[in-house]
GUVEXVO-282421 format. One record per residue (C-alpha): residue number from 1; x, y, z. Coordinates in steps of 0.05 Angstrom, whole numbers, padded with zeros to 5 digits. Each point is the difference from the previous one (the first is absolute). Layout:
N
R NUM X Y Z
...
***
This chain:
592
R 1 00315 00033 -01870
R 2 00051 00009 00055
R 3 00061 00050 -00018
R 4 00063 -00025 00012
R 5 00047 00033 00059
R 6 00037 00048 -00016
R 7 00068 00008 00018
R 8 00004 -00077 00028
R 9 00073 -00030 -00009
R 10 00006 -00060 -00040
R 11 00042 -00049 00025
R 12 00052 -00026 -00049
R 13 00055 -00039 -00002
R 14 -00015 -00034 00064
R 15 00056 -00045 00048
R 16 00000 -00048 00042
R 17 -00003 00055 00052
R 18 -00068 00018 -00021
R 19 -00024 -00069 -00014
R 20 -00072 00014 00027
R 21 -00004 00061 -00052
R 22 -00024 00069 00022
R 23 00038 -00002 00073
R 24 00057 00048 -00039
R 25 -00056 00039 00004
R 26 -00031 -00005 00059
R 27 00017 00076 00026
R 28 -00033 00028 -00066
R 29 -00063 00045 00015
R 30 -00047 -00026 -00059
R 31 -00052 00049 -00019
R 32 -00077 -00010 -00005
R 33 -00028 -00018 -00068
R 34 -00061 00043 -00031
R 35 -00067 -00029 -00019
R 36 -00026 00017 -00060
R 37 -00083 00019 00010
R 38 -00018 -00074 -00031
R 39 00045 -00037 00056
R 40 -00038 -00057 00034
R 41 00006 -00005 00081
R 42 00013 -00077 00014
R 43 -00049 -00017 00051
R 44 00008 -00064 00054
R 45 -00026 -00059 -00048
R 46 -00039 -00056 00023
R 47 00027 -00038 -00053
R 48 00077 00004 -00035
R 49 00015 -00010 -00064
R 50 00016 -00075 -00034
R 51 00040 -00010 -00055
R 52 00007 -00075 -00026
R 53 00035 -00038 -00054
R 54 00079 -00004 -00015
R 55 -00008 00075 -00039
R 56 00004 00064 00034
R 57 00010 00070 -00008
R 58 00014 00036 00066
R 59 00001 00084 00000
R 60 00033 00035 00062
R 61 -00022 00065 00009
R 62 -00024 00056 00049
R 63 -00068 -00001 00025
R 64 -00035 00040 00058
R 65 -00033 -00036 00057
R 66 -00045 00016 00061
R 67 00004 -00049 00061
R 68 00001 00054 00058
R 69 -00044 00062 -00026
R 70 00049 00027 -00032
R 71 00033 -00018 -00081
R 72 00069 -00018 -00007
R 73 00042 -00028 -00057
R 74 00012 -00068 -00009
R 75 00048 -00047 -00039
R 76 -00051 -00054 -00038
R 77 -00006 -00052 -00044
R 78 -00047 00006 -00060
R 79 -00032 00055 00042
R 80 -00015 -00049 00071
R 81 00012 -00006 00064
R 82 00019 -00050 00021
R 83 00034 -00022 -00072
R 84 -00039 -00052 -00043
R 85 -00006 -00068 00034
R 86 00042 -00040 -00054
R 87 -00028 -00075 -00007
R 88 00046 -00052 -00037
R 89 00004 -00066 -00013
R 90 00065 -00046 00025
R 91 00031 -00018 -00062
R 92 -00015 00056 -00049
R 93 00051 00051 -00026
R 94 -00022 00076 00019
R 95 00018 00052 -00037
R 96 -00012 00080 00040
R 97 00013 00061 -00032
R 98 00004 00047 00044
R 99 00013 00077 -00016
R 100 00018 00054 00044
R 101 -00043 00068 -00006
R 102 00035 00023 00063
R 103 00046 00058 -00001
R 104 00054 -00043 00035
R 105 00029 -00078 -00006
R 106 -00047 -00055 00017
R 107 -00006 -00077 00006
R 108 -00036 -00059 00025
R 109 00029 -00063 00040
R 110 -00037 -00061 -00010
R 111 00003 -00018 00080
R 112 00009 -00074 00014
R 113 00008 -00022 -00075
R 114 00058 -00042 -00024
R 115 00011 00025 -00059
R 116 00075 00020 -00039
R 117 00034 00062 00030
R 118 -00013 00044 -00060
R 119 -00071 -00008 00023
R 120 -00002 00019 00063
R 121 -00014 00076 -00004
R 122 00049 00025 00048
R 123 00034 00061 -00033
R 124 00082 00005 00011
R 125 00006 -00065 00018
R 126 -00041 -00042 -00052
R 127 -00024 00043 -00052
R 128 00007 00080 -00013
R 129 -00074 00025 00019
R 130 -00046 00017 -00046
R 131 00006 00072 -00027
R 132 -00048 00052 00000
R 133 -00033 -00001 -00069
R 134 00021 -00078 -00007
R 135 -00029 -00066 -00003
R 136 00029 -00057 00023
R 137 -00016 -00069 -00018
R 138 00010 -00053 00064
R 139 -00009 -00075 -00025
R 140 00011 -00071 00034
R 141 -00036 -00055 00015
R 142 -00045 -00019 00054
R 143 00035 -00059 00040
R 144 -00040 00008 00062
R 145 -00075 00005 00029
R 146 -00027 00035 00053
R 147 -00009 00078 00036
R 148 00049 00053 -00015
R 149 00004 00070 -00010
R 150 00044 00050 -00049
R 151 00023 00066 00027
R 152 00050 00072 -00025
R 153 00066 -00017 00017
R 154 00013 00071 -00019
R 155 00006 00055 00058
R 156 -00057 00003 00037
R 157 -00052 -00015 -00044
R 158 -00028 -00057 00033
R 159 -00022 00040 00056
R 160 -00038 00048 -00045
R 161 -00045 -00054 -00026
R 162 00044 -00041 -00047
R 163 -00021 -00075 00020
R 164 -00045 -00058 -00024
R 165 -00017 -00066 00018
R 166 00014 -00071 -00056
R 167 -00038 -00055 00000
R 168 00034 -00058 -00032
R 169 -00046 -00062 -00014
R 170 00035 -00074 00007
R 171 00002 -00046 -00060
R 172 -00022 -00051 00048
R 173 -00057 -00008 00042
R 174 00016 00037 00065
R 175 00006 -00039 00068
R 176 -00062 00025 00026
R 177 -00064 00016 -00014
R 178 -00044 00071 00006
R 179 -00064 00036 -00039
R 180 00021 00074 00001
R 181 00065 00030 -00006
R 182 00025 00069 00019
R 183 00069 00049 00005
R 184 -00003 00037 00059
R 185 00057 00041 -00006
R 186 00025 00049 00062
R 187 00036 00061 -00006
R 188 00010 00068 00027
R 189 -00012 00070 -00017
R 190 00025 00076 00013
R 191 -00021 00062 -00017
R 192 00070 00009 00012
R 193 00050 00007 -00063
R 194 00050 -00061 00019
R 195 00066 00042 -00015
R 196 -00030 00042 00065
R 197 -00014 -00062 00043
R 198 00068 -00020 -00014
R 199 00026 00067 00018
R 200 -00038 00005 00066
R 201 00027 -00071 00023
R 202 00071 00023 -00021
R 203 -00007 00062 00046
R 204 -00037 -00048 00059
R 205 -00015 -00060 -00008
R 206 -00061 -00007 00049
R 207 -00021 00057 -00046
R 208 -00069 -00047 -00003
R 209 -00002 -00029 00072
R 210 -00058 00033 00034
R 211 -00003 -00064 00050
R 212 00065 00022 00043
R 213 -00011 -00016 00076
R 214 -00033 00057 00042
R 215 -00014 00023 00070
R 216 -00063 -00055 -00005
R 217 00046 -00046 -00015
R 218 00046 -00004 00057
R 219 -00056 00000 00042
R 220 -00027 -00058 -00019
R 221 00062 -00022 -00003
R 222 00023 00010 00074
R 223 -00071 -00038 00022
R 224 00019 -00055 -00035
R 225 00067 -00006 00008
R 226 00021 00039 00056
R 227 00049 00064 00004
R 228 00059 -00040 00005
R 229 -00010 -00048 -00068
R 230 -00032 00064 -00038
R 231 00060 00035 00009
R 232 00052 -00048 -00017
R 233 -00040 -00014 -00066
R 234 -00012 00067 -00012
R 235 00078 00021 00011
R 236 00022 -00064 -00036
R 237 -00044 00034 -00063
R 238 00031 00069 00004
R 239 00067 -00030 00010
R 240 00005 -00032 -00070
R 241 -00042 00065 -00025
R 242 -00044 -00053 -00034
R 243 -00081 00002 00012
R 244 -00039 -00064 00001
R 245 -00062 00033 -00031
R 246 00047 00005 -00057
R 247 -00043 -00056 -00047
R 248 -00002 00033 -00063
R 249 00028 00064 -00035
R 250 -00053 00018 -00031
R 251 -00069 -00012 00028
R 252 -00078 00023 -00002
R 253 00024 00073 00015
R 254 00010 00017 -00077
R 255 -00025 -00064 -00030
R 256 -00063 -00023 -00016
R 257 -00008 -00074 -00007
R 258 -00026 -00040 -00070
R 259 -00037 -00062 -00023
R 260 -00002 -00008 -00067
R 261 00006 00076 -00004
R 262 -00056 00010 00052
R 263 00001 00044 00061
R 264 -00032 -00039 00062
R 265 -00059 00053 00006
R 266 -00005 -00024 -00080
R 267 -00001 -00069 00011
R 268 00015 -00052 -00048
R 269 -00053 -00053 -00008
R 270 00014 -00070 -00020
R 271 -00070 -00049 -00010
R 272 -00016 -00066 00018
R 273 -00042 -00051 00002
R 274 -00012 -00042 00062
R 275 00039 -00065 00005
R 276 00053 00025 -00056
R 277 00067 00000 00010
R 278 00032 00061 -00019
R 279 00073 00006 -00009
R 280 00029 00078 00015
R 281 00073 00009 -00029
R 282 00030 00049 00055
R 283 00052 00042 -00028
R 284 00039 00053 00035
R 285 00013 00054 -00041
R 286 00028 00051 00040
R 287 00061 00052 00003
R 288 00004 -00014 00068
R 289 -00058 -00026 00041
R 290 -00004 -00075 00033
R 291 -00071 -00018 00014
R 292 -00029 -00059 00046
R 293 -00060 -00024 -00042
R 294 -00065 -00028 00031
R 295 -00076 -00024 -00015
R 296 -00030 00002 00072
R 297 -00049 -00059 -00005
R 298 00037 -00037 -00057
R 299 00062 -00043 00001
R 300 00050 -00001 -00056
R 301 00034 -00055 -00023
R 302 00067 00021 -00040
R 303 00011 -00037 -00062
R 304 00050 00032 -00028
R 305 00059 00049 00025
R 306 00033 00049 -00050
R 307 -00033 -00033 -00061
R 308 00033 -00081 00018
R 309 -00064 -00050 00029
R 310 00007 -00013 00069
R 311 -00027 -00060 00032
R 312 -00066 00023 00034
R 313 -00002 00046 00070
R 314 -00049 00024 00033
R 315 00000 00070 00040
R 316 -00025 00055 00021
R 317 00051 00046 -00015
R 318 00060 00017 -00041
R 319 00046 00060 -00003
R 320 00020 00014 -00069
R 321 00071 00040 -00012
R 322 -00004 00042 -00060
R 323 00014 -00032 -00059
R 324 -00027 -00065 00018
R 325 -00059 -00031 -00020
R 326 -00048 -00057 00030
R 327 -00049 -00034 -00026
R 328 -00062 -00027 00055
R 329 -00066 -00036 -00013
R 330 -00060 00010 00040
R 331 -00073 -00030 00008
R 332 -00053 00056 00025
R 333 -00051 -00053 00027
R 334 -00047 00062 00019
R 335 -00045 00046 -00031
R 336 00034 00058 00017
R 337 00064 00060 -00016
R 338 00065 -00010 00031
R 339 00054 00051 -00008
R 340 00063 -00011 -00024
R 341 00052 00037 00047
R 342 00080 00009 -00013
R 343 00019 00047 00059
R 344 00079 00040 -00001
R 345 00046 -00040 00041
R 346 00006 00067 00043
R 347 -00075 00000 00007
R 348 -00018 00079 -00031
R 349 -00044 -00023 -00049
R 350 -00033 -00053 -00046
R 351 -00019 -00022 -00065
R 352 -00071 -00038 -00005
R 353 -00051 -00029 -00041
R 354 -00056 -00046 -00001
R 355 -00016 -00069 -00023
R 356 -00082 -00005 -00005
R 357 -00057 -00028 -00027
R 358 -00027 00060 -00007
R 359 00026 00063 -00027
R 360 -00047 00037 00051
R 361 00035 -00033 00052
R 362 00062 00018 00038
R 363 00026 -00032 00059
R 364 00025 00035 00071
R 365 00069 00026 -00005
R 366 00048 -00028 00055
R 367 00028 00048 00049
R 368 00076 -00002 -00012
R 369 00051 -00042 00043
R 370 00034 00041 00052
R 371 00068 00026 -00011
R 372 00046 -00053 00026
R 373 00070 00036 00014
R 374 00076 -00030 -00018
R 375 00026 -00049 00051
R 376 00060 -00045 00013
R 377 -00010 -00048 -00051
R 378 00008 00066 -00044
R 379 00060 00022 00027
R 380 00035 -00071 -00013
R 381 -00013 -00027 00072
R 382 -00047 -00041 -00010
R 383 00053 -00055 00019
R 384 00017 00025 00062
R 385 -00030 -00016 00069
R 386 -00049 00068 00032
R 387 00061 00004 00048
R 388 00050 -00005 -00054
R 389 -00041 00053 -00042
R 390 -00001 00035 00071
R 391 00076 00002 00012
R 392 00005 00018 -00085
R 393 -00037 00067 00010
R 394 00037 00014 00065
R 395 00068 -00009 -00029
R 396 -00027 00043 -00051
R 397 -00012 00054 00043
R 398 00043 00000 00046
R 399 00061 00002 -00045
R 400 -00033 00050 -00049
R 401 00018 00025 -00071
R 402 00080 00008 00016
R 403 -00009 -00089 00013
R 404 -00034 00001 -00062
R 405 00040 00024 -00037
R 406 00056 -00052 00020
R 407 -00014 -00060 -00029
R 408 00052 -00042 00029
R 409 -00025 00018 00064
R 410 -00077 -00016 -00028
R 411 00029 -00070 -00024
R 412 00040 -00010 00073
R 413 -00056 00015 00035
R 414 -00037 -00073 -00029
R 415 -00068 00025 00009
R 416 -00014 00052 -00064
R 417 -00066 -00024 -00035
R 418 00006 00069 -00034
R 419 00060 00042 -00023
R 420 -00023 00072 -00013
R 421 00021 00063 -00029
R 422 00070 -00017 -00015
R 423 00017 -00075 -00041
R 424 00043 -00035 -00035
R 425 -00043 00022 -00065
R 426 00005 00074 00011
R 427 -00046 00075 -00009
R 428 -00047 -00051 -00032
R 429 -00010 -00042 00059
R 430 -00036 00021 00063
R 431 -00010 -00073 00028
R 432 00023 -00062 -00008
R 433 -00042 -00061 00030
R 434 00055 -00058 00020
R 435 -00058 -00050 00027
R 436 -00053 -00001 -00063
R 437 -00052 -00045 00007
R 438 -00036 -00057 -00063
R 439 -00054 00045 -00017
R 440 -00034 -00059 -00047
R 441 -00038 -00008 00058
R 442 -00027 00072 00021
R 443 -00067 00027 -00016
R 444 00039 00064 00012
R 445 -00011 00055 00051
R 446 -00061 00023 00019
R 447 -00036 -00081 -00025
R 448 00027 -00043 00054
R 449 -00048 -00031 00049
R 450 -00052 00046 -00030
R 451 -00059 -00050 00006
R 452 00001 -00012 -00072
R 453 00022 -00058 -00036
R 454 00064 00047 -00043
R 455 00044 -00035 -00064
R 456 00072 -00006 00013
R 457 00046 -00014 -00056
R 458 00018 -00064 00048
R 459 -00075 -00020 -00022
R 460 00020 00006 -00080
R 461 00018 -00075 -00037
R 462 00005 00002 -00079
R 463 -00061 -00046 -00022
R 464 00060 -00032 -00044
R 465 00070 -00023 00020
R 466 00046 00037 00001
R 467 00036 -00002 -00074
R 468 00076 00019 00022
R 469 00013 -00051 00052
R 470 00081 00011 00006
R 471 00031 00031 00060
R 472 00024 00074 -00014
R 473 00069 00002 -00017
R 474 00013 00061 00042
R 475 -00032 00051 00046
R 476 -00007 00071 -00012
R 477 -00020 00043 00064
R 478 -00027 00077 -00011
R 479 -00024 00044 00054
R 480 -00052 00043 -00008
R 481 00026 00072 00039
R 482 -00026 00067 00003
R 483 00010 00065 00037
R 484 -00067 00021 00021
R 485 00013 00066 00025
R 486 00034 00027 -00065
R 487 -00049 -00059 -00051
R 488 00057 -00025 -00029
R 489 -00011 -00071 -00025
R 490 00055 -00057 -00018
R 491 00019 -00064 -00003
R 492 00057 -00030 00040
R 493 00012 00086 00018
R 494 00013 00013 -00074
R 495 -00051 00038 -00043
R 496 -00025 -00019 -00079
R 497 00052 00050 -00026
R 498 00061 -00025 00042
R 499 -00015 -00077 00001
R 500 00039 -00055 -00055
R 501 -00045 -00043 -00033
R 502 -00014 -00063 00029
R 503 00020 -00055 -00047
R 504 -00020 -00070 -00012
R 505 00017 -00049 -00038
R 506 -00052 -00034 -00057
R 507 -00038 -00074 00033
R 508 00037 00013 00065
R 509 -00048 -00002 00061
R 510 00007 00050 00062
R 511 -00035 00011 00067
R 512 -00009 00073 00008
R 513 -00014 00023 00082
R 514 -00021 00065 00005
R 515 00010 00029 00073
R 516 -00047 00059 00019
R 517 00045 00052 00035
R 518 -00054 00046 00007
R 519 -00066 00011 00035
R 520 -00048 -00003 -00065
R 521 -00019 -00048 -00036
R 522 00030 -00003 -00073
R 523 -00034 -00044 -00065
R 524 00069 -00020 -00038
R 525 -00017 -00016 -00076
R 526 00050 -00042 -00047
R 527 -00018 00012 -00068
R 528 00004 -00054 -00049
R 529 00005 -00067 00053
R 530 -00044 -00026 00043
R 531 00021 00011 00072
R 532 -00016 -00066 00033
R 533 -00014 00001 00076
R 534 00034 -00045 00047
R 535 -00057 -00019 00044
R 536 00019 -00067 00029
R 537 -00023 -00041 -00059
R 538 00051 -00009 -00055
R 539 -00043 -00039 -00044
R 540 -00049 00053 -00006
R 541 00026 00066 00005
R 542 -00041 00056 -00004
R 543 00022 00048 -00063
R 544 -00007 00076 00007
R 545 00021 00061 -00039
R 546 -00004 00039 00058
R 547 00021 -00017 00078
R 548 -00033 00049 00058
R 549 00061 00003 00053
R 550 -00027 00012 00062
R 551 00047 00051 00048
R 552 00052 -00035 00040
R 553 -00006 -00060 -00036
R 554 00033 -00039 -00059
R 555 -00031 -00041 -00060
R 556 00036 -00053 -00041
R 557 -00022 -00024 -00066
R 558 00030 -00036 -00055
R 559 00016 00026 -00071
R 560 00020 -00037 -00069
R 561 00031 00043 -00044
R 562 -00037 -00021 -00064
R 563 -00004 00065 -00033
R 564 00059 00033 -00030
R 565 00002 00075 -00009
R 566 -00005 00061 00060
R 567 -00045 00009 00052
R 568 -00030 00046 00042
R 569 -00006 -00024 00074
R 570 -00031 00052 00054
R 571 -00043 00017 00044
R 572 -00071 00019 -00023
R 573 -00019 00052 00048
R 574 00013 00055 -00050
R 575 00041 00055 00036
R 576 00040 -00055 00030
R 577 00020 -00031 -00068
R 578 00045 00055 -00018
R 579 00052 -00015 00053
R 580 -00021 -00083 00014
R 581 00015 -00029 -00059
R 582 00059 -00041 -00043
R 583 00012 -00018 -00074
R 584 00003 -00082 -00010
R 585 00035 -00013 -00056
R 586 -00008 -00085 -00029
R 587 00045 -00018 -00045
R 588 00044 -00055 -00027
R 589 00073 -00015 00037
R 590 00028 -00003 00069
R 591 -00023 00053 00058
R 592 00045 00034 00028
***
């Protein structure tokens, strides 16, 4: 047995301002538990746990893991990581008691399920946590089919291990057809306690960047582009103090990437049989990590996206945002391994596994894609002409920071793809991107022209119509801003604590466009509705719990507001969901 830490806080009486429980708390060194000499060392499993019927009793607790060489603590789930796979039937009523043998609050969020607020698992905002000691009994019915996941939505506990994958089987025969069925479910791991990740990206926030341009670089540079158009893009860069090798916070340099709970040197395995189909539920279970998933020598046909069927695509590759999930069938026609591969959107590292017909075989690992670096599209210019782009980072520079910082002259001057520094939405705003670009369309930086057939949400068309067919009744616009250099996170410039719930009213129906002021990509979830993508068809739109916005760009989806009760909406990378984040409050009445 694991002792319980000692000295933790416990986190009572939580706000609003604390929906996403634990972030009071954030500062707060926690000290390492003790093992008592009978204390079992969770090793990478080949296989994860799975729990099945409608009755289920769930223990969160300590447990120590080794994934690197060396044994660290983790937060688990019946004493596994990842958590129990959790298989359901649409239809059924669950019941889940879950109890907390942590020193400190917990929870879990159901992620994707409609279900009533009281459900949902997120502490301060729909429930009060679970407290240490406690057991608390989650119960609702199953109104849905398809991949999800559950997850802490207390502190930082997901990224210590606290994360599993459902499996919810329709109560009619499924669209399509396959023999073998697995979760492949991608996370990431660090040695790291996540209080001290947080830290490090508070004190610099390319804390993790060990991909920053070098003397090699410009080099190669100049040969290819000449002295001249080096250093104008080089100066443009340092101008905005912004670095476009900045693809991910936190990256290969700490973590170590999962499947299923696997290291790549551990390599899951997944069997077949020749001429099968096999149908892989891709979930993305990270704190922070985007992956761009591949079978080299298989295609993928998607069949489902975020749990809803999808009519039938074929690709070669898909980038998954964390917290979404896809769901592909493939047909080995050979006699032979072929690895599964899900490499970080910044390209320092990998998960992996293998699909074989032979557990003795194991298929060549692909040599990651080479680091494709920010461009214009990124900084919001992808509208503009090369010579408009041109004259952009000129103005830019030749004005310098005292221009910047006057935004009438910015908005005189008629050319400003980017505002930076100093905005309309304040300290929390270091750019603002006036010429955003559809991103429904974008295999996203670092995919395009790749030689690969890549998924774009553009490709996504619900396998049924569309069920809301009205026209929204209004439009509700939110910027997604950040100030990179200090890793301050918001929405619209105002952080979770500052921000006024956003309200709507019961059965009315809203397009929400979120605008990506930044230069990462963020994966916005809206608990508790489906988030329904405007992709050009309106009979058919694709429904999501969980939209990827690509940098410089915008994404517009439509929402009913069928579920009555408060909501968490926010960002999923986890150190950014302290700052980018509302309350949505559905209730009866007028809006104001």
């Amino acid at each position: 047995m694991i002792n319980a830490l000692k000295g933790a806080p416990q986190l009572l009486g939580l706000s609003r301002r604390r929906f996403i429980t634990g972030l009071s708390a954030l500062g707060v060194a926690v000290t390492t538990p003790l093992l008592s000499a009978s204390a079992k060392v969770l090793q990478n499993p080949q296989r994860s746990q799975v729990l099945t019927g409608n009755q289920f009793d769930l223990s969160i607790g300590y447990q120590s893991v080794n994934f690197t060489g060396k044994e660290r603590i983790a937060t688990v789930v019946n004493g596994s990581l990842p958590a129990p796979v959790l298989r359901w039937r649409e239809g059924e009523r669950v019941t889940l008691r879950v109890t907390n043998h942590l020193a400190h609050d917990t929870s879990l969020h159901w992620h994707g399920l409609i279900l009533p607020s009281g459900m949902d698992g997120v502490p301060g905002m729909s429930f009060a946590g679970i407290k240490p000691g406690e057991t608390f009994t989650y119960q609702f019915d199953v109104k849905q089919s398809g991949t999800y996941w559950y997850h802490s939505h207390s502190g930082f506990q997901e990224q210590s291990g606290l994360y599993g994958a459902i499996v919810i089987d329709s109560a009619e025969p499924e669209p399509f057809s396959y023999d073998r069925d697995y979760v492949v479910l991608l996370s990431d791991w660090s040695d790291e306690k996540p209080e001290r990740i947080y830290a490090n990206l508070k004190k610099m926030s390319h804390y993790y960047n060990r991909q920053e341009r070098t003397a090699s670089d410009l080099w190669q540079e100049i040969q290819h582009k000449g002295i001249a158009q080096t250093w104008q893009d080089r100066s443009m860069w340092n101008q905005m103090r912004m670095s476009d090798r900045d693809l991910a916070d936190v990256t290969g340099e700490t973590y170590t990437y999962l499947m299923n709970g696997n290291t790549p040197d551990n390599n899951w395995q997944a069997v077949f049989n020749r001429g099968e189909k096999i149908r892989l539920r891709f979930i993305n279970g990270s704190a922070m990590s985007i992956f761009d998933v591949r079978i080299p020598g298989l295609k993928m046909t998607v069949v489902a996206a975020d749990g809803q069927a999808v009519e039938p695509v074929t690709v070669e590759e898909f980038r998954i945002g964390t917290a979404e999930t896809y769901d592909v069938i493939v047909e080995p026609s050979a006699e032979q391994a072929y690895t599964l591969f899900a490499q970080s959107i910044d390209r320092s590292g990998y998960a992996r596994g293998t699909l074989t017909p032979d557990l003795n075989l194991a298929a060549k690992v692909p040599v990651m894609d080479e680091l494709q670096p920010l461009g214009h599209r990124e900084m919001g210019m992808a509208g503009m002409t090369m010579a408009a782009a041109e004259m952009k980072s000129n103005d830019m520079m030749d004005h310098g920071h005292h221009k910047m910082h006057d935004m009438s002259a910015m908005k005189k001057s008629n050319i400003g793809a980017v505002h930076h520094v100093a905005t309309e939405f304040g300290p929390q705003v270091d750019m603002r991107v006036e010429q955003p670009v559809n991103g429904v369309a974008d295999p996203g930086f670092g995919l395009r022209n790749n030689g690969r057939r890549v998924l774009s949400y553009a490709d996504l068309r619900n396998l049924y119509p569309t069920e809301d067919q009205r026209q929204p009744g209004r439009d509700i616009e939110l910027h997604l801003t950040g100030n990179m250099m200090r890793y301050m996170w918001s929405m619209d410039g105002i952080k979770f604590a500052d921000a006024e719930p956003l309200h709507l009213r019961y059965g009315e129906r809203v397009r929400i466009t979120l605008v990506n002021d930044t230069m990462m990509a963020h994966p916005i979830h809206l608990h508790g509705m489906w988030s329904e993508l405007e992709t050009g068809d309106a009979g058919h739109l694709p429904r999501k719990h969980t939209v990827l916005v690509p940098p410089g760009s915008k994404i517009s989806y439509q929402v009913s507001a069928n579920a009555l009760g408060v909501w968490a909406y926010h960002c999923h990378l986890l150190y950014h969901m302290p700052g980018m984040a509302r309350k949505v409050v559905v209730s009866e009445g007028s809006v104001s």
